[in-house]
MINULO-654985 format. One record per residue: x, y, z of N, C-alpha, C in turn; residue in three letters. Coordinates in steps of 0.05 Angstrom, whole numbers, plus 5000, padded with zeros to 4 digits. Example, Ala and Ser with C-alpha at 12.3 -4.5 7.8 and 13.67 -1.06 7.14 Angstrom:
residues 2
526448865156524649105156526449345156Ala
525749555142527349795143525850015157Ser
end
This chain:
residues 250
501749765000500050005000501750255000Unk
501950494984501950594980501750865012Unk
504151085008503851285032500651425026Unk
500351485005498451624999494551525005Unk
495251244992493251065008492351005037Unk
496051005049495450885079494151185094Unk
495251425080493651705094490651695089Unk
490251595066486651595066485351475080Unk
486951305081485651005104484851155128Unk
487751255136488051305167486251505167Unk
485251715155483251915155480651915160Unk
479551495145477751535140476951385169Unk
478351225186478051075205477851225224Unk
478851525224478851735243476951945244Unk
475451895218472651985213469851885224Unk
470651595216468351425222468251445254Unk
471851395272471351335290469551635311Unk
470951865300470752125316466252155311Unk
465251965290462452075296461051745306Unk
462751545319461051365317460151365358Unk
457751195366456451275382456451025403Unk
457150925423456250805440454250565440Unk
452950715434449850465437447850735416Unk
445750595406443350775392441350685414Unk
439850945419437350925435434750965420Unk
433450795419430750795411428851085430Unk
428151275415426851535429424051475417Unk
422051425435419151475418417951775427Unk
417251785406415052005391412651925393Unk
411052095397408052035406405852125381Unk
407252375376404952625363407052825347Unk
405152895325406953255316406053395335Unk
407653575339406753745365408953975369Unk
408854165343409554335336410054555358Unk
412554715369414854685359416354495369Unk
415154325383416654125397417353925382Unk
415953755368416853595348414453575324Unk
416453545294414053535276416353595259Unk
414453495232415853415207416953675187Unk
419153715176419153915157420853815139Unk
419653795114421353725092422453465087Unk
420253265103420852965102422352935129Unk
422953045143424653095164423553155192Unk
423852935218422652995243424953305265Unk
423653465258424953675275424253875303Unk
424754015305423454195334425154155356Unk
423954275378426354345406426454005409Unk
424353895417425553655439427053505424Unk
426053515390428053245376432053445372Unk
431053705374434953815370436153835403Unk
434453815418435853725448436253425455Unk
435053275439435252995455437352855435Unk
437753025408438952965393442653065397Unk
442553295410445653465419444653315450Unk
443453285467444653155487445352915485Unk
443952675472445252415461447752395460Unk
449052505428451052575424452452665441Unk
451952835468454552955490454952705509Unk
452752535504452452315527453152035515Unk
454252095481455551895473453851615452Unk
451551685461448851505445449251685410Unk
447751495404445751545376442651555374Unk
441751715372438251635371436951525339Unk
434751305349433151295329430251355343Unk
429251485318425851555333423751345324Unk
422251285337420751075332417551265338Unk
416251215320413151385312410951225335Unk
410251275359408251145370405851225366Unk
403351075364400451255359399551365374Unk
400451405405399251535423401251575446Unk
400651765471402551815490402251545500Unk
399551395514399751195529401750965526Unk
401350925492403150675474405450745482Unk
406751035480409451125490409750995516Unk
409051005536409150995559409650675567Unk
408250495553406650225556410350135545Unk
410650185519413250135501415850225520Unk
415050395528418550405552418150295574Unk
415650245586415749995607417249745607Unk
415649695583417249405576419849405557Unk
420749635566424049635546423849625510Unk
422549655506421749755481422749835464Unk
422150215480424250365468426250495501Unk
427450615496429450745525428951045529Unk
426951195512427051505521424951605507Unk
423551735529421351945525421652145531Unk
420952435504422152635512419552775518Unk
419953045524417753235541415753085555Unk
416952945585415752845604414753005628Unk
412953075641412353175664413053005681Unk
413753005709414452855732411352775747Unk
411252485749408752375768409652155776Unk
408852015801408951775824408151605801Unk
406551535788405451365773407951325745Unk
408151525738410951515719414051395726Unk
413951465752416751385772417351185779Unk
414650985777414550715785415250535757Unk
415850725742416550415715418850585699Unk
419950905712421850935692423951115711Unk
426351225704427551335706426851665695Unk
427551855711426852185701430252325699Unk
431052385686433752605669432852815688Unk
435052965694434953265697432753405678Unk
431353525686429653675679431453965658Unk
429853945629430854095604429854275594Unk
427054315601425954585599422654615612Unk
422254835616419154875620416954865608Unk
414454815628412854825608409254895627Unk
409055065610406255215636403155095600Unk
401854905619400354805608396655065611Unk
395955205588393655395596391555275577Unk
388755395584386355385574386255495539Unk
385655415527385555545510382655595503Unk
380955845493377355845496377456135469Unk
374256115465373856315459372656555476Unk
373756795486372456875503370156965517Unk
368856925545366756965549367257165571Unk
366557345576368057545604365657455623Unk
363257345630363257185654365056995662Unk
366256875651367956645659370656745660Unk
372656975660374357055657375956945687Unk
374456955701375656975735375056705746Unk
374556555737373756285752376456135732Unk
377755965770379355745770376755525756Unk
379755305749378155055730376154885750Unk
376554915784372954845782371254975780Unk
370855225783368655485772368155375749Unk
370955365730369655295700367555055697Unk
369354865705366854625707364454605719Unk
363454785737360854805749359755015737Unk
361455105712359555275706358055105673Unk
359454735675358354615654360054655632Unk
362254815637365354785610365554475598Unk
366054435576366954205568370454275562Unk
372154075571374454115558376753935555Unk
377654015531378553825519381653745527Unk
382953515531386453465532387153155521Unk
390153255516390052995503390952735522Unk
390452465519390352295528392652235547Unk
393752165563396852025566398052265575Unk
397452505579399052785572398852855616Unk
400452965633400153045654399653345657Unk
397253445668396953685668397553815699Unk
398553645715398553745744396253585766Unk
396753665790395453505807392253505810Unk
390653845815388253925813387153755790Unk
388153785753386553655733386653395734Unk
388953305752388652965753386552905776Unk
386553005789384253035811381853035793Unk
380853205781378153255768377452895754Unk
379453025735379052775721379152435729Unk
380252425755379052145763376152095777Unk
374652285783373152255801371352265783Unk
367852185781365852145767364152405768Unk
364352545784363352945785363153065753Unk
365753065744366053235710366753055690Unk
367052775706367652655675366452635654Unk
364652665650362952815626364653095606Unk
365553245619365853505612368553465607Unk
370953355618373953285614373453045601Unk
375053065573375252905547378252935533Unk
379552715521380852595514380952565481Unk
383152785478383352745449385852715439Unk
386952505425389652535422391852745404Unk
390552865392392053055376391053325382Unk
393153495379391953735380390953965352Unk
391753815331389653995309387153845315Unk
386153655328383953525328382753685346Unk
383853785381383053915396382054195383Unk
383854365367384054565351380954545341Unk
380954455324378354385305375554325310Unk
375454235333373154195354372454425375Unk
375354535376373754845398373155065367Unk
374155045346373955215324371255195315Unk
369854855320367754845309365554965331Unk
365955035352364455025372363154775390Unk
364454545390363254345401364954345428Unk
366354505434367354435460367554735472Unk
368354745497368855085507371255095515Unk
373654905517375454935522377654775510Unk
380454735508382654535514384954645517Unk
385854485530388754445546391154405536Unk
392654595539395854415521397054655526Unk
399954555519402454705527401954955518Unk
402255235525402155475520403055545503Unk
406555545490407455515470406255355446Unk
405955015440404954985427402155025418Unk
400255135435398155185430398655435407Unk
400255555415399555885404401655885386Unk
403255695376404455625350402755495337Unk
400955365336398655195321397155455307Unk
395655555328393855795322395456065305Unk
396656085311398256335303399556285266Unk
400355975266401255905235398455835219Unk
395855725237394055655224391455945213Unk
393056165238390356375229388056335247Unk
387756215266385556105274384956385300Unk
383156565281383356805304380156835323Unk
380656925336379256945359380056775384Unk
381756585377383056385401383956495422Unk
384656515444385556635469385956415484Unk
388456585504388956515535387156465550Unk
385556295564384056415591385756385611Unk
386056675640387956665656389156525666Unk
386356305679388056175693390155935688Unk
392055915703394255665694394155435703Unk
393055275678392854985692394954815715Unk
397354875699399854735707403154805694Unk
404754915716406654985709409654865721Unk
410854655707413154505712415454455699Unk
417254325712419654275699418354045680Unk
419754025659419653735634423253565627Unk
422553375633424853165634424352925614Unk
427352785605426652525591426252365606Unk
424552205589422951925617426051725600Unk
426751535625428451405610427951115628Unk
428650855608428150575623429550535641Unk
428250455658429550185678430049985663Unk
429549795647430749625627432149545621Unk
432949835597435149815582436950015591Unk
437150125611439150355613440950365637Unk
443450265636444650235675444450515684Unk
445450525701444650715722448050995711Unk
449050845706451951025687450651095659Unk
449451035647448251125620446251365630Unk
443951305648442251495661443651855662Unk
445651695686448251925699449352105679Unk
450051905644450852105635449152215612Unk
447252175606444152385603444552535616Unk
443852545642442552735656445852975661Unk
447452915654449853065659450153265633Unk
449153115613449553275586447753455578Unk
445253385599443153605596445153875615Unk
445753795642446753975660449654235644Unk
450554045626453354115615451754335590Unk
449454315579449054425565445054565563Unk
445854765591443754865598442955175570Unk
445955255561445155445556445155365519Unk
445255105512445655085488442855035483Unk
440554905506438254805504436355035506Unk
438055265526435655505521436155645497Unk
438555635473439155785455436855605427Unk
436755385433434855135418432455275418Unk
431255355444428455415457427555645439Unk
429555825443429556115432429056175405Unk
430655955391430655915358428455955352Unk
427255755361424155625355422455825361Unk
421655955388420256145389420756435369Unk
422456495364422256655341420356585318Unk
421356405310420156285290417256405294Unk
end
């Protein structure tokens, strides 16, 4: 072989080796759910897929995304080792018992979204419901302790409904068949705002406002793989709020 050969070699072994990864983690995806994740140009993009995608990589993995039909399927699929990571997780006792939670990667304040009525302006979400609100969220999704409260007990279950997508939620308060739904503040008002969909509003009050973390297996993940997730979120707090920022411009 040739000097000139043995340099390409050595280049290309130092190529392959400087991008190759540890282990690939299976990440499921639940939903488009714009800016957070959703398709552009044949292509799954948004904050949680370019943070889970630059923290991977700091933490030495590879990701593949795997399309689930619903949050619950997500949830059910990393139980049983499935897949190893769920991104934009809220923290709950019921979640804790079958997975591992990452350092927490960004916020997220879950609001009403309605058409406005100024009697109802000032009433918390049980006012709303006694005042006969119907409202909509999606399935599998954690809105905080109060709406998990409502919603287990037989009082409003009638009125708290389950929809898994949110142009579906969209489309149903647009049509008038519902008076309310629920979802992340941000994505709500990136839906509406690209779709035109005017008259939509805030209502004040705030459902739920928390940290969001990757759900990660007990399974498939030792407790040193966990460690260094959750380190590469820590190492790169300000690269994940510069991610955040992008997007909200947009």
């Amino acid at each position: 072989m040739g000097l000139k050969a043995l340099f390409l070699l050595v280049i290309a072994v130092l190529s392959n080796s400087a991008f190759s990864c540890d282990k690939t983690l299976k990440v499921g995806i639940s939903q488009q759910w714009a800016p957070y994740t959703f398709t552009q140009n044949g292509k799954l993009t948004g904050i949680d897929i370019d943070v889970v995608n630059l923290v991977l990589k700091e933490a030495g993995f590879c990701a593949k995304y795997v399309i689930m039909p619903s949050s619950k399927r997500g949830f059910a699929e990393l139980k049983h080792g499935n897949v190893d990571l769920l991104p934009a997780a809220s923290y709950s006792k019921e979640r804790d018992a079958f997975s591992n939670f990452s350092e927490p990667y960004r916020n997220e304040v879950m609001r009403l979204f309605w058409y406005p009525k100024p009697f109802l302006e000032k009433l918390d979400l049980q006012g709303l419901l006694e005042q006969q609100q119907i409202i909509l969220s999606n399935s599998g999704s954690y809105y905080g302790p109060e709406f998990t409260r409502f919603s287990a007990g037989e009082k409003y279950k009638s009125q708290l409904i389950t929809v898994p997508s949110l142009r579906q939620r969209v489309a149903m308060l647009t049509a008038k068949r519902v008076d309310f739904f629920v979802d992340d503040e941000l994505a709500g008002l990136y839906l509406i705002q690209n779709n035109q969909h005017r008259g939509i509003a805030l209502h004040p009050y705030i459902i739920n406002n928390n940290d969001v973390y990757l759900m990660l297996s007990k399974v498939t993940l030792n407790a040193n793989e966990r460690a260094a997730i959750s380190q590469a979120i820590v190492s790169n707090k300000q690269a994940i709020t510069e991610i955040i920022a992008r997007y909200v411009k947009q």
